[in-house]
C-alpha positions as CSV (number, residue, x, y, z in Angstrom):
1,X,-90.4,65.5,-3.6
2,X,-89.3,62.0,-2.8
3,X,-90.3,58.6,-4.3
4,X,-91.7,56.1,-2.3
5,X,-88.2,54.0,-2.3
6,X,-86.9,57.1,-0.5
7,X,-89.4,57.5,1.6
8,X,-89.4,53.7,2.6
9,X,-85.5,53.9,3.3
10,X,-86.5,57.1,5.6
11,X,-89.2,55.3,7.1
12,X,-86.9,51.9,7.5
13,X,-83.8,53.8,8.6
14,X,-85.8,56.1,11.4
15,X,-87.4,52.4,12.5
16,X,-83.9,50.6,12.7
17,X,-82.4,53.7,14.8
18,X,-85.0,53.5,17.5
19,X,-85.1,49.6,17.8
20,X,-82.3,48.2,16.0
21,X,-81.9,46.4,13.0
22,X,-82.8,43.0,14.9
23,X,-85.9,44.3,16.9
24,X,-87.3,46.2,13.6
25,X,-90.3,43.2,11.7
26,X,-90.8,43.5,8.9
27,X,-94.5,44.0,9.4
28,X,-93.6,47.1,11.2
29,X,-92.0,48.7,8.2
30,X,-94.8,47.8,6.3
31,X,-97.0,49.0,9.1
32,X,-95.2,52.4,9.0
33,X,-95.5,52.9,5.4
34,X,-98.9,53.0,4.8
35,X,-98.5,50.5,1.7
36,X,-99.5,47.0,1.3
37,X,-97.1,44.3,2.3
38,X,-97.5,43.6,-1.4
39,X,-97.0,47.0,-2.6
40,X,-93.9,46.9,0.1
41,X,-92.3,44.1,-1.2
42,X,-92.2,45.2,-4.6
43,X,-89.6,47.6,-3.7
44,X,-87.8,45.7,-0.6
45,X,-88.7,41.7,-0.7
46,X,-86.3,41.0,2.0
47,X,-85.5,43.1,5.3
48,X,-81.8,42.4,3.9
49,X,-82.4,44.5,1.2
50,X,-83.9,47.0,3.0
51,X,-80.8,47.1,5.5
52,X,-78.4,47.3,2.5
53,X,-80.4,50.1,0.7
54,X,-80.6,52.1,4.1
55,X,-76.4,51.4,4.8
56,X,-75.3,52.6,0.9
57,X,-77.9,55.6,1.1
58,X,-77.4,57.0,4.4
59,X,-73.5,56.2,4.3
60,X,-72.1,54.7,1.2
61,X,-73.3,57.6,-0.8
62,X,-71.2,59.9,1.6
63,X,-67.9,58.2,0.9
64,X,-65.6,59.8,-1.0
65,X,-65.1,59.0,-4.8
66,X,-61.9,56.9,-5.2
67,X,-61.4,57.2,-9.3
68,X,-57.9,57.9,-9.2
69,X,-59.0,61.1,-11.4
70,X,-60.7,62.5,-8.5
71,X,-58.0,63.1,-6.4
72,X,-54.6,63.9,-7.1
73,X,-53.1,64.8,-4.0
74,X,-53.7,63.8,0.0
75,X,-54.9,66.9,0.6
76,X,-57.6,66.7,-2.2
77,X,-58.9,63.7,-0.5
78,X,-58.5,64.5,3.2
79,X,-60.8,67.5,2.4
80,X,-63.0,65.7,0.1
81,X,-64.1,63.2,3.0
82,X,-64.4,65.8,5.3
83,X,-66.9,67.9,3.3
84,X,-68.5,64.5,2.4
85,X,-68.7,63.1,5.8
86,X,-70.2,67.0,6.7
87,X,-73.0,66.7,4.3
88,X,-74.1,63.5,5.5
89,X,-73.9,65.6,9.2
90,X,-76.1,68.3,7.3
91,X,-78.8,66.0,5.4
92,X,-79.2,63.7,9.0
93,X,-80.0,66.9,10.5
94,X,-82.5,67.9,8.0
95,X,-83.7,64.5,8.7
96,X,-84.2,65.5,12.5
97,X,-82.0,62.1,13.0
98,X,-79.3,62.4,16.1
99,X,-76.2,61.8,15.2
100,X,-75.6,59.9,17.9
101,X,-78.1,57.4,17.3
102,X,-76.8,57.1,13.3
103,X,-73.2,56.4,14.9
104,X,-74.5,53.6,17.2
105,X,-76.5,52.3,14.8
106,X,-73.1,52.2,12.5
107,X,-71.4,50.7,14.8
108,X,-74.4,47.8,15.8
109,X,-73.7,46.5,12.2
110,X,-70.2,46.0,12.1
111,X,-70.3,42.6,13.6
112,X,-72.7,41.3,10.9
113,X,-71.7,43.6,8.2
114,X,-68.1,44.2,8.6
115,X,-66.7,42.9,5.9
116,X,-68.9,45.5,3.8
117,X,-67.4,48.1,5.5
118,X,-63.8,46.8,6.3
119,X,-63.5,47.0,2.4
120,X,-65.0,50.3,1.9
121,X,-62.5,51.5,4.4
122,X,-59.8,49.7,3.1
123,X,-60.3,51.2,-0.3
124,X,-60.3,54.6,1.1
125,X,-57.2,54.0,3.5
126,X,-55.6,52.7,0.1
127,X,-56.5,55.2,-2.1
128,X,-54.6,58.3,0.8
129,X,-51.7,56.2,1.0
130,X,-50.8,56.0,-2.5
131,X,-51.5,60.1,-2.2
132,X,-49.4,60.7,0.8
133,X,-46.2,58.1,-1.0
134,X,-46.5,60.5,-3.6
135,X,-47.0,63.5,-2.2
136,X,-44.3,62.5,0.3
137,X,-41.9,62.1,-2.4
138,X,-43.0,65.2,-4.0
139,X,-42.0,66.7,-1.0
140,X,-45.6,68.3,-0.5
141,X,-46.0,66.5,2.3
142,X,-43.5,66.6,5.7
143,X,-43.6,63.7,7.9
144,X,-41.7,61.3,10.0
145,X,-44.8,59.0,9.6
146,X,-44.9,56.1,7.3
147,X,-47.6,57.4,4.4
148,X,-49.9,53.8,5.6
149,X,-49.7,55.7,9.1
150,X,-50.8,59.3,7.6
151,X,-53.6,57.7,5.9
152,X,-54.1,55.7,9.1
153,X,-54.4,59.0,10.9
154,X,-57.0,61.5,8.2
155,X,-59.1,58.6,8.3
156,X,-59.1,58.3,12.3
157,X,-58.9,62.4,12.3
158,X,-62.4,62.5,10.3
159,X,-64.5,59.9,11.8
160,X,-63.7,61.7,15.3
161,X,-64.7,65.1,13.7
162,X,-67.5,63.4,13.6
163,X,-67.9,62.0,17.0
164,X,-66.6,65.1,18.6
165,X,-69.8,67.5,16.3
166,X,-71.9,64.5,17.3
167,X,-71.3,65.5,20.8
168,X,-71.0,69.0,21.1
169,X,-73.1,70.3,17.8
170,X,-75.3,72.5,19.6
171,X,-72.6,74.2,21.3
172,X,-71.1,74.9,17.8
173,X,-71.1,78.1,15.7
174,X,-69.6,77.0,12.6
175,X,-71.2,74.4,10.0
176,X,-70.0,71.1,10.1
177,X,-68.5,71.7,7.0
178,X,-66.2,74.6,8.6
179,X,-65.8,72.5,11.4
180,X,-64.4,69.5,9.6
181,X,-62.5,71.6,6.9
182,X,-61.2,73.9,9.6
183,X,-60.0,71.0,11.6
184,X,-58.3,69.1,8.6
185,X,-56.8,72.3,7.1
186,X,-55.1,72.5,10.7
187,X,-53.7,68.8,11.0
188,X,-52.6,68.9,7.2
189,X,-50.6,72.5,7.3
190,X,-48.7,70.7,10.2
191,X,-48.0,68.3,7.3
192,X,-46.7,71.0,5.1
């Protein structure tokens, strides 16, 4: 069962796909939740913070984790974002939200909110090329490519994994999960 935070950030999030983050008043989402605008505002005072909530819940939670425990080679993490970035395919589709619409939406905020995600990424993008330098070394990994340029490349790799499921899905057979493991486990055995 979900709590009414979750249920607002479902509400919010379904409300920002279909007419953007801009066009979305705040006495809409109060509208669509049935609550109060006090009772609202006790749990999002600001659209802001409604916007952030819905950005680290439906994406932020799907990242990867980047303790240096976590993952110990490229591989671990190259699979780890793929199965991450499949669940987040699975629970938006248990949601009944498109995938296209998430990806636009995404890609609306990155003017306003890049920085946010330019560091997110740039943690990640970090985080594989330390991987791939050692795993490089290690001679794990085979490559002509700088390990900058392999991390460069898994992140790229996943992100249109998901495009291309966004745009074929019902087409598919597989899960996303096989999909996006399938299609990693291919580009990295050319790696090995």
């Amino acid at each position: 069962m979900k709590t009414n935070r979750d249920a607002l950030l479902l509400i919010a999030f379904r409300l920002f796909l279909k007419n953007g983050y801009d066009q979305t008043r705040m006495q809409d989402l109060v509208a669509a939740s049935g609550l109060s605008k006090g009772a609202f505002h006790h749990y999002f005072p600001r659209k802001a913070d409604l916007l952030h909530a819905c950005i680290e819940h439906f994406f932020g939670r799907f990242l990867p984790d980047m303790d240096p425990s976590a993952h110990q080679h490229f591989e671990d993490l190259v699979l780890d974002g793929a199965r991450q970035y499949a669940q987040l395919i699975d629970e938006l589709t248990s949601l009944d939200i498109p995938l296209a619409a998430y990806q636009r939406f995404v890609w609306s905020l990155l003017p306003e909110h890049s920085e946010a995600f330019i560091e997110r990424q740039r943690t990640i993008e970090d985080r594989l090329t330390q991987l791939a330098e050692h795993d490089l070394a290690q001679r794990r990994l085979i490559s002509t490519n700088t390990a900058r340029t392999l991390a460069i490349q898994a992140m790229a790799l996943t992100e249109g994994l998901g495009v291309l499921w966004a745009a074929n899905s019902p087409k598919k057979k597989a899960t996303p999960r096989a999909f996006f493991e399938q299609s990693c486990k291919a580009w990295l055995n050319d790696l090995s």
